[in-house]
TORMIMAR-716520 format. One record per residue (C-alpha): y, x, z. Coordinates in steps of 0.05 Angstrom, whole numbers, plus 5000, padded with zeros to 4 digits. Each point is the difference from the previous one (the first is absolute). Example, Ala and Ser with C-alpha at 12.3 -4.5 7.8 and 13.67 -1.06 7.14 Angstrom:
2
<rec><c2>4910</c2><c1>5246</c1><c3>5156</c3></rec>
<rec><c2>5069</c2><c1>5027</c1><c3>4987</c3></rec>
END
This chain:
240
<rec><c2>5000</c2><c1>5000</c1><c3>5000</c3></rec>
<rec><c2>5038</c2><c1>5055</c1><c3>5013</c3></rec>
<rec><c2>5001</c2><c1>5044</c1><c3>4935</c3></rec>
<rec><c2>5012</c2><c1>4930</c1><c3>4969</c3></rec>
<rec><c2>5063</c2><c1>4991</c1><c3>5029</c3></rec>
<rec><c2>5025</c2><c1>5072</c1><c3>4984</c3></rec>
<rec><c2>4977</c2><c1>4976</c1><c3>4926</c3></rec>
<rec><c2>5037</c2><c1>4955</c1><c3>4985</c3></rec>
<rec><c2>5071</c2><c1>5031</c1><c3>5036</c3></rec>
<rec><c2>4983</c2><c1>5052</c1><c3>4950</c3></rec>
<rec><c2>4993</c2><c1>4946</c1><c3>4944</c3></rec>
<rec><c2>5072</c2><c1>4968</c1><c3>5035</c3></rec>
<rec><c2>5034</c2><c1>5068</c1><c3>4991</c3></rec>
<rec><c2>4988</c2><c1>5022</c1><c3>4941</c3></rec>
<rec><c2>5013</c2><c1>4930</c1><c3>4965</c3></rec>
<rec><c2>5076</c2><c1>5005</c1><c3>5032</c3></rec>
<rec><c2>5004</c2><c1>5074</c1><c3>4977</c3></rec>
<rec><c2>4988</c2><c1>4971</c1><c3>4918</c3></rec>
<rec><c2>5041</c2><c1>4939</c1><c3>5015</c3></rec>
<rec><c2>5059</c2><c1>5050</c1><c3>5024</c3></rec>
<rec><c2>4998</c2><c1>5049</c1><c3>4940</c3></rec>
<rec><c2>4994</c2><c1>4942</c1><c3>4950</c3></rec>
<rec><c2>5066</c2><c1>4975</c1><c3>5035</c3></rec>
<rec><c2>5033</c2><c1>5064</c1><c3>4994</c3></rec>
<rec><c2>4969</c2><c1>5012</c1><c3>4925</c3></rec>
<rec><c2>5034</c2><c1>4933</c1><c3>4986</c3></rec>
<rec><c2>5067</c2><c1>5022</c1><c3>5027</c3></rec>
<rec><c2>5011</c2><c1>5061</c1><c3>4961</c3></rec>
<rec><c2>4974</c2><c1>4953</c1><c3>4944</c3></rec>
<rec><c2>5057</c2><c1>4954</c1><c3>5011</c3></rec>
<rec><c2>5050</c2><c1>5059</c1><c3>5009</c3></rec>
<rec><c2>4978</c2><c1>5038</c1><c3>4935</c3></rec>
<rec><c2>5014</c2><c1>4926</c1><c3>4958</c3></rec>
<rec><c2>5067</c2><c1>4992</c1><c3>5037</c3></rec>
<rec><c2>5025</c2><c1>5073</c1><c3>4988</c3></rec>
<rec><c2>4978</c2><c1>4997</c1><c3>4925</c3></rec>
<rec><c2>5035</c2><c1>4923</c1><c3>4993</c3></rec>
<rec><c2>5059</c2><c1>5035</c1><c3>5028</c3></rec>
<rec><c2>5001</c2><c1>5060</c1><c3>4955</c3></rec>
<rec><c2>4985</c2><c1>4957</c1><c3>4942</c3></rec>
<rec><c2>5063</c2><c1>4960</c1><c3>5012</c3></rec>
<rec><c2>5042</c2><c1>5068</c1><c3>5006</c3></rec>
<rec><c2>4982</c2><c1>5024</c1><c3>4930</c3></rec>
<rec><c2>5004</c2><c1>4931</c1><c3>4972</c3></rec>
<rec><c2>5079</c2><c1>5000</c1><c3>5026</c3></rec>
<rec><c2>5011</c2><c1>5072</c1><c3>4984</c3></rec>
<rec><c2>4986</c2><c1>4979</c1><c3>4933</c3></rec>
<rec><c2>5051</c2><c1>4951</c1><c3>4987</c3></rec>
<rec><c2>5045</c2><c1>5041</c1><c3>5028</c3></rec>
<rec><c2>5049</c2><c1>5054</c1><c3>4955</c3></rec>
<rec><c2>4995</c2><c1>5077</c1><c3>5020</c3></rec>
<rec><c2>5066</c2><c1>4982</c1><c3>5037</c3></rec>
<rec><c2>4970</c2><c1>4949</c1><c3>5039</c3></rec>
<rec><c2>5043</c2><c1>4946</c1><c3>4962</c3></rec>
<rec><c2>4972</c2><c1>4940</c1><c3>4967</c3></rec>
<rec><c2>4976</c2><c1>5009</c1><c3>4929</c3></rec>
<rec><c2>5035</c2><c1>4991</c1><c3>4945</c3></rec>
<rec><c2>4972</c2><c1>4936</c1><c3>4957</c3></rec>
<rec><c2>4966</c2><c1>5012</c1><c3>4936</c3></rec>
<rec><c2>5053</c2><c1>5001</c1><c3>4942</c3></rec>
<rec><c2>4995</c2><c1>4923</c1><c3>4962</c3></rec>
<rec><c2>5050</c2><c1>5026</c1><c3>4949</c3></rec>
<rec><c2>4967</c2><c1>5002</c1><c3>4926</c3></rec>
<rec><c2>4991</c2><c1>5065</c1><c3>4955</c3></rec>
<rec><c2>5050</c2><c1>5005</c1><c3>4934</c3></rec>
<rec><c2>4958</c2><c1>4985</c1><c3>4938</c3></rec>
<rec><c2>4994</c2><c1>5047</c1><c3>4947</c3></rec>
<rec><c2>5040</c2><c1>4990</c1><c3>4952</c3></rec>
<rec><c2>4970</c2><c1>4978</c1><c3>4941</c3></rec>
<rec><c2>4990</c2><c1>5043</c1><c3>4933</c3></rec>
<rec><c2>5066</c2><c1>4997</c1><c3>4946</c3></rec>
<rec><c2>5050</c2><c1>4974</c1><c3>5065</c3></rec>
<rec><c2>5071</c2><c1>5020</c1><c3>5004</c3></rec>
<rec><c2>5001</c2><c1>5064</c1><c3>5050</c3></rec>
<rec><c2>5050</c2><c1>4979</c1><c3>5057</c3></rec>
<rec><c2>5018</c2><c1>5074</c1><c3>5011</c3></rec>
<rec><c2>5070</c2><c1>5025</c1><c3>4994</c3></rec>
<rec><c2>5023</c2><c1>5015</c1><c3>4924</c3></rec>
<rec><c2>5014</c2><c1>5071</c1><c3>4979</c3></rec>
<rec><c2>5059</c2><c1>5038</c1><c3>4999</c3></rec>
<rec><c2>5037</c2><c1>4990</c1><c3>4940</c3></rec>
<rec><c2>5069</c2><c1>5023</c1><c3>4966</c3></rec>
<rec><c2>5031</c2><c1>4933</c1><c3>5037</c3></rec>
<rec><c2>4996</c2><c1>5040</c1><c3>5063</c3></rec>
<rec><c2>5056</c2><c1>5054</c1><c3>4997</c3></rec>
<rec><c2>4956</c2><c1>5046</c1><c3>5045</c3></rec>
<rec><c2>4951</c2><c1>4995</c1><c3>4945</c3></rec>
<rec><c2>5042</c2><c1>5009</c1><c3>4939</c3></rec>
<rec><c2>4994</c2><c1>5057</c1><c3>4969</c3></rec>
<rec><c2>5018</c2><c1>4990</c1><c3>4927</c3></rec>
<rec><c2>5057</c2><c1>5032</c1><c3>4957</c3></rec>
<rec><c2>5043</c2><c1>4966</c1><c3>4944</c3></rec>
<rec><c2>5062</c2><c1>4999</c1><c3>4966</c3></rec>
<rec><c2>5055</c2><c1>4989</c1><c3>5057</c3></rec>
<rec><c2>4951</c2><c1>5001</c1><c3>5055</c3></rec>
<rec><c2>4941</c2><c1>5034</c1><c3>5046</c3></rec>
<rec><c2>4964</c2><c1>4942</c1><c3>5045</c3></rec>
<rec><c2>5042</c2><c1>4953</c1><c3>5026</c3></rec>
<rec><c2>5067</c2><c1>5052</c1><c3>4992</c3></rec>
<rec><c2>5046</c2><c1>4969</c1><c3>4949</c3></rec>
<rec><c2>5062</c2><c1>5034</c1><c3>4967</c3></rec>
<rec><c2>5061</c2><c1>4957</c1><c3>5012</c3></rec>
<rec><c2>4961</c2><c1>4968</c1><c3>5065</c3></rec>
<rec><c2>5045</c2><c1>4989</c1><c3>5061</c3></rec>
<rec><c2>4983</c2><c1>5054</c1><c3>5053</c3></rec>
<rec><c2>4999</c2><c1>4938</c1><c3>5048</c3></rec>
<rec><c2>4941</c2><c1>4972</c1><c3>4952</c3></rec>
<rec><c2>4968</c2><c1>5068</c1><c3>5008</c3></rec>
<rec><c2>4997</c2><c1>4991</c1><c3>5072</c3></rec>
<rec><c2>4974</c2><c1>4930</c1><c3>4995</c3></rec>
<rec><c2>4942</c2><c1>5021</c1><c3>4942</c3></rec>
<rec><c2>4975</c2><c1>5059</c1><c3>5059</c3></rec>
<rec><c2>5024</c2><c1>4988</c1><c3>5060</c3></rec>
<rec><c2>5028</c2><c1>5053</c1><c3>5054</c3></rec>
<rec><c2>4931</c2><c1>5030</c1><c3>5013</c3></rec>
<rec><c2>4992</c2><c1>5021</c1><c3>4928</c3></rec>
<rec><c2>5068</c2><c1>5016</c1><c3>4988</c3></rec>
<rec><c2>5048</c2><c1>5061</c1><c3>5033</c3></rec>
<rec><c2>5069</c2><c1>5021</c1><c3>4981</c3></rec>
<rec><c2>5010</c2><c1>5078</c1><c3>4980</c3></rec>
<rec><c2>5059</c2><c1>5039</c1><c3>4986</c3></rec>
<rec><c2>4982</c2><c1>5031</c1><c3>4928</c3></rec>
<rec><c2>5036</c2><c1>5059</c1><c3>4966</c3></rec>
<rec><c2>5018</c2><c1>4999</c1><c3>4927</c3></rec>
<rec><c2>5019</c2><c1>5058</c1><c3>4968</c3></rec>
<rec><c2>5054</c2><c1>5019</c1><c3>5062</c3></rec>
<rec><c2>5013</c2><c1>4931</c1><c3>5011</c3></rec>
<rec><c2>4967</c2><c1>4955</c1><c3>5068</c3></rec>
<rec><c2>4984</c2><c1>4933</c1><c3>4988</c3></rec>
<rec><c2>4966</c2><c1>4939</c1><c3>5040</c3></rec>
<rec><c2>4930</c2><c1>4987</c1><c3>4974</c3></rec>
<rec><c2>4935</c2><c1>4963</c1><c3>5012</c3></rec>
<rec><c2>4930</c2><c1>5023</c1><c3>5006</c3></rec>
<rec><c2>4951</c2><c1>4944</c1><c3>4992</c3></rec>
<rec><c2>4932</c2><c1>5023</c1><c3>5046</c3></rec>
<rec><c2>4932</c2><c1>4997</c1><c3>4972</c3></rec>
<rec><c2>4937</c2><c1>5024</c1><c3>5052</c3></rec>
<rec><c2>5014</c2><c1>5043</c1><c3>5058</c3></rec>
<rec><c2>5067</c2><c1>4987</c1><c3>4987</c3></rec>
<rec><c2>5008</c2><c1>5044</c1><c3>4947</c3></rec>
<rec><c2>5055</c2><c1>4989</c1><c3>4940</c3></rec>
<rec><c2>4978</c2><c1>4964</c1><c3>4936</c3></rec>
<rec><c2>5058</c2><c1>4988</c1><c3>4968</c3></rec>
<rec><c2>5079</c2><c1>5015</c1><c3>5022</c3></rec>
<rec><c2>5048</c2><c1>4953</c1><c3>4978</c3></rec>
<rec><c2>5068</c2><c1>5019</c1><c3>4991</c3></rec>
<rec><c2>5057</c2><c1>4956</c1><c3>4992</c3></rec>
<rec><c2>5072</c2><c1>4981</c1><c3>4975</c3></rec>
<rec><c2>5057</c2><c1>4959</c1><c3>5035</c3></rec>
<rec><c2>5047</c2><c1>4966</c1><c3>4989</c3></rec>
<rec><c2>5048</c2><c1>4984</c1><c3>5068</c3></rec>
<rec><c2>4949</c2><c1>4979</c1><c3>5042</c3></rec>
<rec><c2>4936</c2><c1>4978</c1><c3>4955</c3></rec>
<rec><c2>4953</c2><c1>5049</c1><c3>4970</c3></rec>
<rec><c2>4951</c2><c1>4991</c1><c3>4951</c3></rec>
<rec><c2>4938</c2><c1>5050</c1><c3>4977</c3></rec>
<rec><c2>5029</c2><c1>5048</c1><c3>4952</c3></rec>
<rec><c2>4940</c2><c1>5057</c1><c3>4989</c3></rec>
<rec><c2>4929</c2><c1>4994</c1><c3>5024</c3></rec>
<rec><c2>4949</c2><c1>5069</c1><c3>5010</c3></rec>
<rec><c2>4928</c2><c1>4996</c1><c3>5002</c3></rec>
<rec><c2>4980</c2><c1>5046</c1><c3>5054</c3></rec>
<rec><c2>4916</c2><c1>4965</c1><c3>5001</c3></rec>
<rec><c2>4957</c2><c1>5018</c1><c3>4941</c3></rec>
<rec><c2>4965</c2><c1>4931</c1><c3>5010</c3></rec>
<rec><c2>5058</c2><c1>4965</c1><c3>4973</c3></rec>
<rec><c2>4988</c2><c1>5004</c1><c3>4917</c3></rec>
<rec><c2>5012</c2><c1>4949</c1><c3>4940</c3></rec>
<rec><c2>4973</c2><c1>4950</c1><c3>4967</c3></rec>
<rec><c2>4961</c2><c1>5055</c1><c3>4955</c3></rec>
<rec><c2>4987</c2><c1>5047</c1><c3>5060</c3></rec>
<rec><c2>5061</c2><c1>5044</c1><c3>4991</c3></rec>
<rec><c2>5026</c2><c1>5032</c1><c3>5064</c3></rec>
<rec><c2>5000</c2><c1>5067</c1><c3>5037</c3></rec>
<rec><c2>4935</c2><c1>5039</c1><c3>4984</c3></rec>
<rec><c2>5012</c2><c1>4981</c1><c3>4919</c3></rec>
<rec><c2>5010</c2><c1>5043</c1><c3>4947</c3></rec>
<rec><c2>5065</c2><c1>5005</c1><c3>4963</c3></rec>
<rec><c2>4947</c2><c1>4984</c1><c3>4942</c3></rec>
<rec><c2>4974</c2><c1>4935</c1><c3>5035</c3></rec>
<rec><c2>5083</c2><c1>4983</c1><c3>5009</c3></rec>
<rec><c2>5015</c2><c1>5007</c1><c3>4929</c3></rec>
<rec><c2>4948</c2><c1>4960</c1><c3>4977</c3></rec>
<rec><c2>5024</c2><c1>4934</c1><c3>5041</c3></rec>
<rec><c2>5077</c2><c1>5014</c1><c3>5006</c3></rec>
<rec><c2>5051</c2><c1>5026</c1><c3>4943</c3></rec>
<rec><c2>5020</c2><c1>5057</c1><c3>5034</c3></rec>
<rec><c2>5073</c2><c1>5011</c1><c3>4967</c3></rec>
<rec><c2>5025</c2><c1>5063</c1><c3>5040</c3></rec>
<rec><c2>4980</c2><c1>5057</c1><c3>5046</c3></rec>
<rec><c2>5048</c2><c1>5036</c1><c3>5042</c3></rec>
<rec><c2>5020</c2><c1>5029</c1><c3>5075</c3></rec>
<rec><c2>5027</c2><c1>4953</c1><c3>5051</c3></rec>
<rec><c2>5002</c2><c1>5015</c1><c3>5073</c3></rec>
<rec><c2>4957</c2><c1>5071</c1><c3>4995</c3></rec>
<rec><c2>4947</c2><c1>4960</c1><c3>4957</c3></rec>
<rec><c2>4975</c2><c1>4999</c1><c3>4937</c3></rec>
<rec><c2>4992</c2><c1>4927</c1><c3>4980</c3></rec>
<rec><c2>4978</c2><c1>4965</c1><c3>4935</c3></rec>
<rec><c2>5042</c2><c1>4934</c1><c3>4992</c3></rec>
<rec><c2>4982</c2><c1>4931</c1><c3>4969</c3></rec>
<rec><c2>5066</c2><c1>4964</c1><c3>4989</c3></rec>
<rec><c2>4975</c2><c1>4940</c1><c3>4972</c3></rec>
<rec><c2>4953</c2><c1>4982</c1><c3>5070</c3></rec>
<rec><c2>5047</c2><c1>5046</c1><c3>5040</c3></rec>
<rec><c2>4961</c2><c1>5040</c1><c3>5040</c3></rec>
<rec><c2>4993</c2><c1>5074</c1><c3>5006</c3></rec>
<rec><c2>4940</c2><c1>5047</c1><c3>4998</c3></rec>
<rec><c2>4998</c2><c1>5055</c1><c3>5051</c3></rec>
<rec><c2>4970</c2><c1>5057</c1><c3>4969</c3></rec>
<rec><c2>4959</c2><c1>5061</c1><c3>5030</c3></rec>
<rec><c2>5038</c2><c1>5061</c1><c3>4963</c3></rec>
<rec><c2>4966</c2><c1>5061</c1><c3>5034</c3></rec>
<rec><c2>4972</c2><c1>5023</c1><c3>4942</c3></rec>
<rec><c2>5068</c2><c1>5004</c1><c3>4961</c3></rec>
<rec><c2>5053</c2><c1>5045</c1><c3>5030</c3></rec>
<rec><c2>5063</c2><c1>4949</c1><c3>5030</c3></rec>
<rec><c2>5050</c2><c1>5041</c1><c3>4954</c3></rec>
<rec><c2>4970</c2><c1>4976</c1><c3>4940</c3></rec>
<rec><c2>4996</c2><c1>4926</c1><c3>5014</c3></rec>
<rec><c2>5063</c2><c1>4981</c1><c3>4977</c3></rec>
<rec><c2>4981</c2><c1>5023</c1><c3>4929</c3></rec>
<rec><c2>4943</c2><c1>4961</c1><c3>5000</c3></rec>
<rec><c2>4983</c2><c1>4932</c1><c3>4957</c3></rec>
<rec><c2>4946</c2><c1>4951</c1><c3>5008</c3></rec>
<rec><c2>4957</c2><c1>5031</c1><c3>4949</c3></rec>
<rec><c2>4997</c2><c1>5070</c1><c3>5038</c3></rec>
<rec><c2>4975</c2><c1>4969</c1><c3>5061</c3></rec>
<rec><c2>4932</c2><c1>5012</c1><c3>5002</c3></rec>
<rec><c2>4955</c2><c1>4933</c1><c3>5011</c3></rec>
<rec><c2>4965</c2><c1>5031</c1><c3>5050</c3></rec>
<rec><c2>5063</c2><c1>4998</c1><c3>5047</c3></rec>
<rec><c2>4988</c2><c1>4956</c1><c3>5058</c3></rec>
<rec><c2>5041</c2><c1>4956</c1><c3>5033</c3></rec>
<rec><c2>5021</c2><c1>5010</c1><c3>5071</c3></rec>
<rec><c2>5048</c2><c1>4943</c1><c3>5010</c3></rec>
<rec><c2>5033</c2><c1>4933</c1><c3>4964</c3></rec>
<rec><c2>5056</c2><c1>4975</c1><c3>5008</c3></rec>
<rec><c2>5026</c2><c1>4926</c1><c3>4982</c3></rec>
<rec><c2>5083</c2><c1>4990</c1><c3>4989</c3></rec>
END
């Protein structure tokens, strides 16, 4: 009777001990599930959130611009074009770009405005006089205007091409030959004006600027158009 009784304490015992650690497996069990719940939530937030921690920003509704379709006017800007002084660089009888002879020096101003246009004194043969210098890139001088008044207006007497970009109709300009000149202007004279040796077309009035280094400067003024040479190039033009 005895060793029964100490049987089944034994059996008592060791039923509690399993009914204890299945408590505490259950626990951590529960534990674990609410720890993960509560991490799960965390990253679910920390995903709608911005890296600044604000709200984020809502997906744009706004829709794409179609292609355009093939043979459509281009909506870009049109090119430059002789209508733009900036971007005139042509050269004809009584004018180079948007320069006129006769023009107001008030109409001047208006055609370039004050950034492309600055006042100069300019000497002629011993003589100062007030002058223009209209401004292509980097500010440099493409043309200088000079100019004639009469009390207190002044008009555009004499133009100089100092930019070999400006050129005629037929490509004439600084860089051409005194060949090339004579075939597309009736050159009428040569002669020395101002320390240079120019090659005059009265009819268009305008004024080749010719490269003489080749020909000693105290023979020029015995010189005619025919003993020019055609290979001469021109360094400058002038329009009067």
């Amino acid at each position: 009777m005895k060793k029964t009784t100490i049987l089944f304490g034994a059996l008592l015992a060791l039923a509690s001990c399993k009914q204890d650690a299945s408590t505490v497996k259950d626990s951590n069990e529960t534990q674990l599930e609410e720890a993960a719940g509560d991490v799960s939530t965390e990253a679910t937030e920390a995903s709608a959130e911005t890296p600044d921690g604000g709200a984020p920003a809502p997906a744009s509704t706004e829709p794409m611009s179609p292609e355009p379709l093939p043979g459509a006017p281009s909506t870009a800007s049109t090119p430059p074009s002789s209508n733009n002084p900036l971007f005139n660089l042509t050269l004809q009888k009584g004018q180079a770009g948007m320069v006129k002879i006769g023009m107001s020096i008030d109409e001047l101003k208006q055609a370039y405005g004050q950034n492309k246009l600055q006042q100069i004194e300019h000497s002629i043969e011993g003589m100062t006089t007030t002058a223009y210098e209209v401004l292509g890139e980097r500010r440099r001088p493409d043309l200088r205007v000079e100019q004639e008044c009469a009390g207190t207006t002044c008009k555009v007497s004499r133009i100089t091409v100092l930019n070999p970009a400006f050129k005629s109709a037929t490509g004439i300009g600084i860089g051409s030959t005194f060949g090339n000149v004579k075939d597309n202007f009736k050159i009428t004279r040569v002669g020395t004006g101002e320390g240079n040796f120019v090659a005059i077309s009265e009819p268009d009035r305008i004024s080749f600027v010719l490269d003489m280094r080749g020909i000693p400067s105290n023979r020029w003024g015995k010189l005619t158009v025919k003993d020019v040479p055609n290979s001469t190039l021109v360094s400058g033009v002038m329009i009067y």
